[in-house]
C-alpha positions in Angstrom: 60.6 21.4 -27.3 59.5 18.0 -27.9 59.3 16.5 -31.4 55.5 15.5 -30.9 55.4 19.3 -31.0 56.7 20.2 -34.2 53.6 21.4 -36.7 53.5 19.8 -39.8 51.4 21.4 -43.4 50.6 21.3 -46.8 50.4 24.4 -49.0 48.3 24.7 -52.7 47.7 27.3 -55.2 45.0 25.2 -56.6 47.5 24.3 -59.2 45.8 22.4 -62.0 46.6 18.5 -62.0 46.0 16.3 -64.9 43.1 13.6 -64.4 43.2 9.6 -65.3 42.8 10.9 -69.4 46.4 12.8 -69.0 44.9 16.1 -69.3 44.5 19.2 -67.5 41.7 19.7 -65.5 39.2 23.2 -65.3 39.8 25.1 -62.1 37.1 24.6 -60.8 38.1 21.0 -60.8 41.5 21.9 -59.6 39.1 23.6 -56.8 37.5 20.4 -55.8 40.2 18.7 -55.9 42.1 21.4 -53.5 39.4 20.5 -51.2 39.2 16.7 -51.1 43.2 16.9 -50.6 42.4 18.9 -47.4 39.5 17.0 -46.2 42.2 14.0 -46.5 44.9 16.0 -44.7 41.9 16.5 -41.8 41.3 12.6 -41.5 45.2 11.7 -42.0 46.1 14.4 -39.1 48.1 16.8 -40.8 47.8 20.2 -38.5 47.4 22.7 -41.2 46.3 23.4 -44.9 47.3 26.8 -46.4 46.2 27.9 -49.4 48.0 31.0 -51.8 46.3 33.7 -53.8 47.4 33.6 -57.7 45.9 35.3 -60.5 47.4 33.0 -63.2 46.2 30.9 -65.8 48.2 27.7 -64.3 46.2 27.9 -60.7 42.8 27.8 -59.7 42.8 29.2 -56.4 42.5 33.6 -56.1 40.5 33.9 -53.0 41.9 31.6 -50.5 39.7 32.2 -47.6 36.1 31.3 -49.9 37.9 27.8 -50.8 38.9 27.4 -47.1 35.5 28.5 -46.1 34.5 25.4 -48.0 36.9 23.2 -46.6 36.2 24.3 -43.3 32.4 22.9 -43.5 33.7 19.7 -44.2 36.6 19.3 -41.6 36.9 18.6 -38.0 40.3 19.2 -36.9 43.2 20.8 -39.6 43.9 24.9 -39.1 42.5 26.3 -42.2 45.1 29.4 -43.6 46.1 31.5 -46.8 49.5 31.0 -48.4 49.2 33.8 -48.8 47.2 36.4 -48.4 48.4 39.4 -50.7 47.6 42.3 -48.7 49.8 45.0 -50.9 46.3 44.8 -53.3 44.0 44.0 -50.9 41.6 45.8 -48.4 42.6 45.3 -44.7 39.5 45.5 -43.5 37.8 43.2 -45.6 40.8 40.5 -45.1 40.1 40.7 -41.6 36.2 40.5 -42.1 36.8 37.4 -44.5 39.2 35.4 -42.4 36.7 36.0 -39.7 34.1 34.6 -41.2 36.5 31.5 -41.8 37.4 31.4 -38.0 33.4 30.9 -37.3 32.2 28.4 -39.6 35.5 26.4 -38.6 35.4 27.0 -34.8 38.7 28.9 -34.4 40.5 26.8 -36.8 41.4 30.2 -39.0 44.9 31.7 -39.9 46.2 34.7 -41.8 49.9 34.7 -43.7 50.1 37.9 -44.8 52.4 38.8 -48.2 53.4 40.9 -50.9 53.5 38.1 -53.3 56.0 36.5 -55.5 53.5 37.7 -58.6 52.5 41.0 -59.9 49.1 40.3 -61.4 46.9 41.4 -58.6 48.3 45.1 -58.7 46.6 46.0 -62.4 43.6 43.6 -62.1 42.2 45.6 -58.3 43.5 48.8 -60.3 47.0 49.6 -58.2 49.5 51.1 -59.0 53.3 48.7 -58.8 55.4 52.1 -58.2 53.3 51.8 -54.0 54.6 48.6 -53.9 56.5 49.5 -50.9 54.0 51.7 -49.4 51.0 49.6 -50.2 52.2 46.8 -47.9 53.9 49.2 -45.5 50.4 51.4 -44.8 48.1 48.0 -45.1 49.4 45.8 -42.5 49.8 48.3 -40.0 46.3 48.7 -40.1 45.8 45.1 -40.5 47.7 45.0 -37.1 45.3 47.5 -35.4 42.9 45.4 -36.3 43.5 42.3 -34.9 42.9 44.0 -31.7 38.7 44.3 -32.3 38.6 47.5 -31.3 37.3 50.6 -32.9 40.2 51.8 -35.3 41.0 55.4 -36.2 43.7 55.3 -39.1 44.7 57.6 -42.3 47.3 56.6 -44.9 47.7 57.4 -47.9 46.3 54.1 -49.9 42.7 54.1 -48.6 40.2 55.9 -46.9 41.1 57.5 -43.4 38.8 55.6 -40.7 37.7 57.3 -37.6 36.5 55.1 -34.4 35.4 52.1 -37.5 34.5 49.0 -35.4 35.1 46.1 -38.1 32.4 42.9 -38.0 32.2 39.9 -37.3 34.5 39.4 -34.3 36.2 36.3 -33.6 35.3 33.6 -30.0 38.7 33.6 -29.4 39.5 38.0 -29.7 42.4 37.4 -32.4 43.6 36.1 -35.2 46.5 34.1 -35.5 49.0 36.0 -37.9 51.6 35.2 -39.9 53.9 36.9 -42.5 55.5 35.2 -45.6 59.1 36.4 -45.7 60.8 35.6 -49.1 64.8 36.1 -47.2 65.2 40.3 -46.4 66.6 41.7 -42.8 63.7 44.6 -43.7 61.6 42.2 -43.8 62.0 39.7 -40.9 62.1 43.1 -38.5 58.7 44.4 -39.3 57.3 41.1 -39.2 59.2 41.3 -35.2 58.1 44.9 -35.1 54.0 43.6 -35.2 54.6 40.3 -33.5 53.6 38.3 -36.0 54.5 34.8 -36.7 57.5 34.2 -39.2 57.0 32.0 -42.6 60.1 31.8 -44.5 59.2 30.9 -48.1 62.2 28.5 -48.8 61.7 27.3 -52.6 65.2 27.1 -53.7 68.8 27.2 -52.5 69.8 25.0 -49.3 67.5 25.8 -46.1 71.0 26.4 -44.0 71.1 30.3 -45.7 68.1 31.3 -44.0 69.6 30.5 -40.7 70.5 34.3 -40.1 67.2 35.7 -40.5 65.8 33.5 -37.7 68.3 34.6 -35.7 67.9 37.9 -36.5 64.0 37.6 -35.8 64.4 35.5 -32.7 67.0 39.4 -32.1 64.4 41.3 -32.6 62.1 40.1 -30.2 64.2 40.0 -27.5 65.5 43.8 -28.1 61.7 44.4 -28.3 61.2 43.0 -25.1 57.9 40.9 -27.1 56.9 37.2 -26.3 58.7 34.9 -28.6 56.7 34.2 -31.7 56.6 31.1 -34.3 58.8 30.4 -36.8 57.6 28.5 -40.1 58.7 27.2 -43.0 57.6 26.1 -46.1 59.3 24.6 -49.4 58.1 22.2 -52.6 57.7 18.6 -51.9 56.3 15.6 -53.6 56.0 11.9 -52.1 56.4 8.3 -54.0 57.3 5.0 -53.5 60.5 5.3 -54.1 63.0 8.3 -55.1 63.1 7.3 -58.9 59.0 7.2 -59.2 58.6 10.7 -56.7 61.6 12.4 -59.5 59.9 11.5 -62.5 56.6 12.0 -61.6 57.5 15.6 -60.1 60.0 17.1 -62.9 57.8 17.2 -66.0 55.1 19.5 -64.7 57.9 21.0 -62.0 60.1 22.1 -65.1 56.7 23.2 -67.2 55.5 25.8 -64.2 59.6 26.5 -63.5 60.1 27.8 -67.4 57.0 29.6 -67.7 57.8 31.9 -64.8 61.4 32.1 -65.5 60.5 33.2 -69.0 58.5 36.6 -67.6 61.9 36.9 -64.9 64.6 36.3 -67.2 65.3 33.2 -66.1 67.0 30.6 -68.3 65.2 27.0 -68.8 65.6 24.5 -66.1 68.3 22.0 -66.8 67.8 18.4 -65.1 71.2 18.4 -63.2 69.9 21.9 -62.1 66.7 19.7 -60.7 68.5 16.9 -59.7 71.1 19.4 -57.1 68.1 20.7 -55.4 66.4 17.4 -54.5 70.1 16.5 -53.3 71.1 19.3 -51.7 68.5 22.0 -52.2 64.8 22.5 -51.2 62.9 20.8 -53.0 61.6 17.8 -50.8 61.2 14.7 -53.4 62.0 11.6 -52.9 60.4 8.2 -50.8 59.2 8.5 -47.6 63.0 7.8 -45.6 64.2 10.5 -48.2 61.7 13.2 -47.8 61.8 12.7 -44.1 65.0 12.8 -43.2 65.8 15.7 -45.8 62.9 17.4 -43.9 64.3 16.3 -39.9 67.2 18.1 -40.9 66.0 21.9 -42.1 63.7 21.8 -38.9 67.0 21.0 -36.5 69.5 23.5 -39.0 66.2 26.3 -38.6 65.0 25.4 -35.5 61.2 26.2 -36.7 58.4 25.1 -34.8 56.1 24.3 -38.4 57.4 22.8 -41.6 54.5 23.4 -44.4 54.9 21.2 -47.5 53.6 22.5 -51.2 52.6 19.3 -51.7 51.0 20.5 -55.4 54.5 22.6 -56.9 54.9 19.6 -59.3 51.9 21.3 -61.3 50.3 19.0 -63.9 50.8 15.6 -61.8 48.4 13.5 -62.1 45.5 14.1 -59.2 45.8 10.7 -58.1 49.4 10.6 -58.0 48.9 13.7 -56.0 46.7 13.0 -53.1 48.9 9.5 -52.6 51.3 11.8 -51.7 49.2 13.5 -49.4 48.5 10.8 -47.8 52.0 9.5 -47.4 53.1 12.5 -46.1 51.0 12.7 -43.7 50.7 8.9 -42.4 54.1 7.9 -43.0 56.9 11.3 -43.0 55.5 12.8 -40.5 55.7 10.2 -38.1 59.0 9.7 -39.4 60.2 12.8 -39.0 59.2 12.7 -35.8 61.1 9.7 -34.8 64.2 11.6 -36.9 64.2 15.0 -34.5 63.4 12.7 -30.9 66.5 11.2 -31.5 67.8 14.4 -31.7 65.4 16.3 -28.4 68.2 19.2 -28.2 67.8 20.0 -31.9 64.3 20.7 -32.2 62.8 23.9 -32.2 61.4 26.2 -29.0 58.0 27.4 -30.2 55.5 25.7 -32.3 52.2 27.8 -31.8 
């Protein structure tokens, strides 16, 4: 596939930047501001904006598709998805009603990446249960599957009500939604998002990308023994953009180390060290750096993966400043990606066979 191919994102959580007075903004600034970053993405060409679902103080975003709904009224161009979705404590039905209603006020522009998320805080707050962890995301995007289809569904499980011959409204122009799962890096995982024939979304946010080589394979497997179309591969890891590698470093590892400690003190984790920081931006996944850094950092993972999409969470530094944030946006998008591009044509062989 040709490098002017290769799909390029930005993912958010809505994570809450500080404004020109150093402090943290509400959410729903963080809300507007999520916005604004993807109406710039829209005029900058970026294909995609995907927004996650969090339940945390330290993001502003829990119902992706209302905040894309926005974004999609004030766009032309951009694919408009969650990042994701999490289904395990969700209704099927009314994902699928939701995302439709996306697809319609955006003109097809809508996509789902379905998840059982990295966080926990949904399950208590919609009232489930975390012992049907397993079974909750097992019995939910099967039906989720049926679904897509826009066809009356009969179904029983054991997490919601049975439906018998339930025709789901609104239905899309186009008769399907384009899906996705989020894979976090387990075989059980990659299969049953081969077994549905959904698109693959490897959630790369530590760790060199080359480890999660296998799993493509072993998806790109799958298909074939399936005897299914081949389907997209994705990934997505942290990023920030700035003039130069010293400015995008500083700027990023305050509010990068802030959001790092506060999970890693619910998971045990101990506190990030700088030389910790400092390997992953070197060797790791995190995409920091100038524009010849980042790009060339990111030309690589797509050629060692050989995905067809490279999403970039653009807001994982957390309290950055908001201006500092959307001017790196906007040099991802007018100056890496291009960039990038050049990188991988260099390279035709490398690139990867499916983009969409």
């Amino acid at each position: 596939m040709h490098a002017s191919q290769i799909e390029f994102g930005i993912d958010s959580f809505g994570d809450r930047p500080r404004d020109d007075r150093g402090e943290i903004v509400s959410h729903a600034q963080a809300i507007r501001a999520a916005v604004a970053e993807a109406v710039l993405a829209d005029q900058i060409g970026i294909d995609v904006v995907a927004l996650g679902e969090h339940h945390r103080p330290e993001y502003a975003i829990s119902s992706p598709e209302t905040v894309l709904a926005g974004i999609a009224t004030a766009t032309e161009r951009i694919r408009l998805a969650s990042g994701v979705t999490v289904l395990s404590s969700d209704d099927p039905v009314r994902v699928f009603q939701r995302f439709a209603t996306v697809d319609a006020l955006s003109n097809g522009r809508a996509e789902v990446i379905l998840g059982r998320g990295s966080f926990t805080e949904s399950f208590p707050l919609f009232g489930y249960d975390l012992t049907d962890y397993e079974v909750l995301f097992e019995e939910k995007i099967e039906l989720f599957h049926r679904l897509l289809d826009e066809k009356p569904v009969t179904w029983e499980g054991t997490t919601r009500a049975a439906l018998k011959d339930a025709d789901v409204y609104p239905k899309t122009d186009s008769g399907r939604l384009n899906t996705w799962v989020g894979v976090g890096g387990t075989p059980q995982s990659v299969l049953r998002t081969a077994h549905y024939g959904f698109r693959l979304m490897l959630a790369i946010i530590s760790g060199a990308p080359d480890r999660f080589a296998p799993y493509v394979d072993l998806y790109r497997r799958a298909h074939q023994q399936l005897g299914t179309p081949a389907a997209p591969v994705g990934m997505h890891s942290p990023g920030f953009v700035a003039g130069t590698d010293e400015e995008a470093r500083e700027l990023f590892y305050p509010g990068y180390r802030e959001i790092r400690d506060r999970i890693g003190a619910l998971r045990g984790w101990p506190p990030l060290q700088r030389r910790e920081f400092d390997a992953d931006v070197a060797h790791g996944s995190l995409y920091v750096g100038s524009v010849e850094t980042v790009a060339a950092k990111m030309a690589r993972a797509i050629r060692v993966l050989d995905v067809g999409r490279f999403d970039m969470i653009y807001s994982a530094a957390g309290t950055v400043s908001a201006a500092a944030r959307m001017r790196s946006v906007e040099l991802y998008g007018t100056q890496v990606i291009p960039r990038v591009r050049e990188l991988l044509a260099e390279q035709p062989g490398a690139t990867a066979r499916v983009a969409r």
